[in-house]
LUMRO-826145 format. One line per 4 residues: their letters; for each residue x, y, z of C-alpha. Coordinates in steps of 0.25 Angstrom, whole numbers, plus 5000, padded with zeros to 4 digits. Last residue first. Layout:
a = X Y Z ~ ...
END
This chain:
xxxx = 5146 5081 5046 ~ 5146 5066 5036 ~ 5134 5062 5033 ~ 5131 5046 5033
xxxx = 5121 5046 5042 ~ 5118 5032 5050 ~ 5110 5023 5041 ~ 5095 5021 5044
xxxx = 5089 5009 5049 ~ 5075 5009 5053 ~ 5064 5000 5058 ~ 5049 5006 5057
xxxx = 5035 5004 5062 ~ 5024 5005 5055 ~ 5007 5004 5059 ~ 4996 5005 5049
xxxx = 5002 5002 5036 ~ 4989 5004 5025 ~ 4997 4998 5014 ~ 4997 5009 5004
xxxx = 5001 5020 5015 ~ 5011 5010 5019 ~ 5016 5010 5006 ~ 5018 5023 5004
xxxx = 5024 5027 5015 ~ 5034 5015 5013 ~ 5036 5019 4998 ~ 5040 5034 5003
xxxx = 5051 5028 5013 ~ 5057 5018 5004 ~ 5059 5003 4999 ~ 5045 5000 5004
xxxx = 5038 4986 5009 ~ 5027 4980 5012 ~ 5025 4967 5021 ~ 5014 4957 5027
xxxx = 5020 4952 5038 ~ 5022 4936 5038 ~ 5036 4933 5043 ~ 5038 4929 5029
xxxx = 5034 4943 5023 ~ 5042 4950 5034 ~ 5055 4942 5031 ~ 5051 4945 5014
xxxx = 5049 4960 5019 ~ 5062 4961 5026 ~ 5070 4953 5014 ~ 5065 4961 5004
xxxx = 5067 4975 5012 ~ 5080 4971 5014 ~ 5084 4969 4999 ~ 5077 4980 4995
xxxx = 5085 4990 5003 ~ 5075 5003 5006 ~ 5068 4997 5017 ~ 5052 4997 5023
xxxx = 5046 4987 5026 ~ 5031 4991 5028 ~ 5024 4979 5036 ~ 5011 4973 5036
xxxx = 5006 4965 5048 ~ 5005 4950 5052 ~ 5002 4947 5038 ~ 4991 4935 5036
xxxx = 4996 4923 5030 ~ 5000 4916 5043 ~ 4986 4920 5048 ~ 4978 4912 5037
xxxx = 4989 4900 5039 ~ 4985 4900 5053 ~ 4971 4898 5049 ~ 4961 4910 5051
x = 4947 4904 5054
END
């Protein structure tokens, strides 16, 4: 018989956090962690494949910022 304890141990889901600034991608995965996801993490597109190979990710989904162009015409 699973205890509440047992189920408050046990991830909800793993997530791939994915940012290129350490000190956001710390603080995102430590607020995961606590709220009880099971969490990996990449600095970098080409790590993130990788580590979702690795880590048998099933499902994604994603959130993006990206800066407005800089370019001048």
């Amino acid at each position: 018989m699973e205890t509440l304890t047992d189920a408050r141990q046990r991830p909800d889901a793993r997530l791939l956090v994915v940012e290129d600034e350490p000190n956001i991608l710390e603080l995102l995965s430590a607020s995961l962690r606590y709220a009880g996801f099971d969490v990996v993490t990449a600095a970098a597109g080409t790590e993130a494949v990788q580590a979702a190979q690795r880590d048998s990710m099933s499902s994604g989904g994603c959130a993006a910022a990206v800066p407005a162009s800089r370019s001048s015409s």
